[in-house]
C-alpha positions, 0 to 999 in steps of 0.5 A: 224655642223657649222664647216663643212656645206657640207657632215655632213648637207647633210647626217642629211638631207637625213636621216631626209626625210628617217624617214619622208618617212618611217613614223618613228616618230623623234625629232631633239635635240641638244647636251644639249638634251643628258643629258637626252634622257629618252624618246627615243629608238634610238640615230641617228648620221648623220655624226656627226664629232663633238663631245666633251668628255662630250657628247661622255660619254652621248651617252655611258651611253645612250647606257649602259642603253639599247638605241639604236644607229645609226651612220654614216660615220664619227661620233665622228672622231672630237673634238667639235673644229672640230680638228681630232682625231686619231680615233672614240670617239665612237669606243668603240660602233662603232667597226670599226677603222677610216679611216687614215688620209690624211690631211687638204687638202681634204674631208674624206675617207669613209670606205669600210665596210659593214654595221656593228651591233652588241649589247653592254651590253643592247642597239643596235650600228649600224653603215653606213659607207656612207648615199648614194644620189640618185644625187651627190651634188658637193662640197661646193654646197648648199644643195637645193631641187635638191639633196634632195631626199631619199637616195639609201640605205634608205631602209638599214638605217631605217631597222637599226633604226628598229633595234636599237629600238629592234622593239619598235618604237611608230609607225609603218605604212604601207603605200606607201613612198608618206604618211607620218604620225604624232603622238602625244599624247595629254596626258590630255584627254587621247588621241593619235592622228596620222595625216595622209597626202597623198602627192600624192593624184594626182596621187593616190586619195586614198591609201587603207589598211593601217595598223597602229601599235603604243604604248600605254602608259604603264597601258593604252588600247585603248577604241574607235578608229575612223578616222576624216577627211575632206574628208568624212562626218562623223567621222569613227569608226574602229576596233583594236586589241590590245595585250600588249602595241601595238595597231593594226588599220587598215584604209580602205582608205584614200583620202589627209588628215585624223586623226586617234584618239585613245580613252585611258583607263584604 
């Protein structure tokens, strides 16, 4: 992305504040995070131009073995020295063909394209051909805090996220966008925790039925679940259900802050 800090970063940020708002847990990696992407379900390229032989073969094999990938406007068009490339490195995955080049003089074409899915082998490929910004960022512009906002087809990219992940994310919450969630494992004490903040406790001082989805460890089930928060008293015990590896809660309500905490056993 040092090559080009214009489209690329904007596109990585749009989509970084669509996980947040739709409450999909993600890492940022980096390109030695490839050669192992075990824990993952879904691989997202965010205009990701730059992209070297090496880690071109990574993200196959990643997919080959039953990942998920999402990819968007110009992914893998480049070298990792950002020289183009006659079409995708990816388009293997991808099924779409590059648009044609131009020159050095201008930005990019973006295809006009639906947006495409399909299955290879075991894993799921996505492709978007445009992360659309709800304001137009001019050219070259930093991207500051005025153009940082969700996406218009945000809706269109975590659904494909989703998709990819063959509906096996560790969470699921549904929630207003303005509630964003947390989870991590605390894998000593046998714990889940999910840190829930309502960022528009203002205007909405309590979001109520929330209905919480995650994935138990393999071999593991939820013995005792309860909510903590500063808010209330005392700690509230909630019921669950759990079928296979997926543990269903659901929170009545919730003021500015609380941490759901999922007790495992055995």
């Amino acid at each position: 992305m040092a090559f080009n800090n214009d489209r690329p970063w904007q596109s990585t940020m749009l989509l970084e504040q669509a996980l947040i708002q739709a409450k999909v847990p993600f890492d940022i990696i980096f390109d030695d995070n490839l050669r192992d992407l075990s824990k993952y379900r879904v691989l997202v390229l965010a205009d990701q131009e730059c992209l070297g032989d090496e880690q071109l073969e990574l993200i196959r094999k990643f997919v080959q073995r039953g990942g998920g990938l999402v990819a968007t406007e110009h992914s893998s068009l480049y070298t990792e020295w950002r020289r183009r490339k006659r079409d995708f490195g990816l388009k293997g995955l991808l099924q779409v063909e590059a648009p044609p080049w131009r020159g050095a003089d201008g930005p990019e074409e973006l295809l006009k394209l639906a947006p495409v899915r399909h299955q290879v082998g075991s894993g799921r490929v996505a492709y978007l051909p445009e992360v659309r910004p709800a304001i137009e960022k001019p050219p070259a512009a930093p991207m500051t805090s005025e153009y940082w906002k969700l996406p218009l087809n945000w809706k269109e990219f975590v659904s494909a996220v989703k998709w990819a992940a063959n509906g096996n994310l560790s969470l699921e919450v549904t929630a207003p966008i303005t509630l964003a969630a947390e989870l991590m494992e605390q894998k000593q004490v046998g714990k889940l925790l999910v840190h829930l903040i309502n960022y528009n406790a203002e205007r909405n001082p309590v979001v109520s039925n929330i209905e919480v989805n995650l994935r138990a460890p393999e071999g593991r089930r939820a013995e005792q679940v309860f909510l903590l928060s500063p808010d209330e008293a005392r700690a509230q015990p909630l019921t669950f259900t759990q079928k296979e590896q997926r543990v269903l809660v659901h929170i009545p309500h919730l003021k500015t802050y609380s941490l759901l905490v999922v007790r495992l056993g055995r």
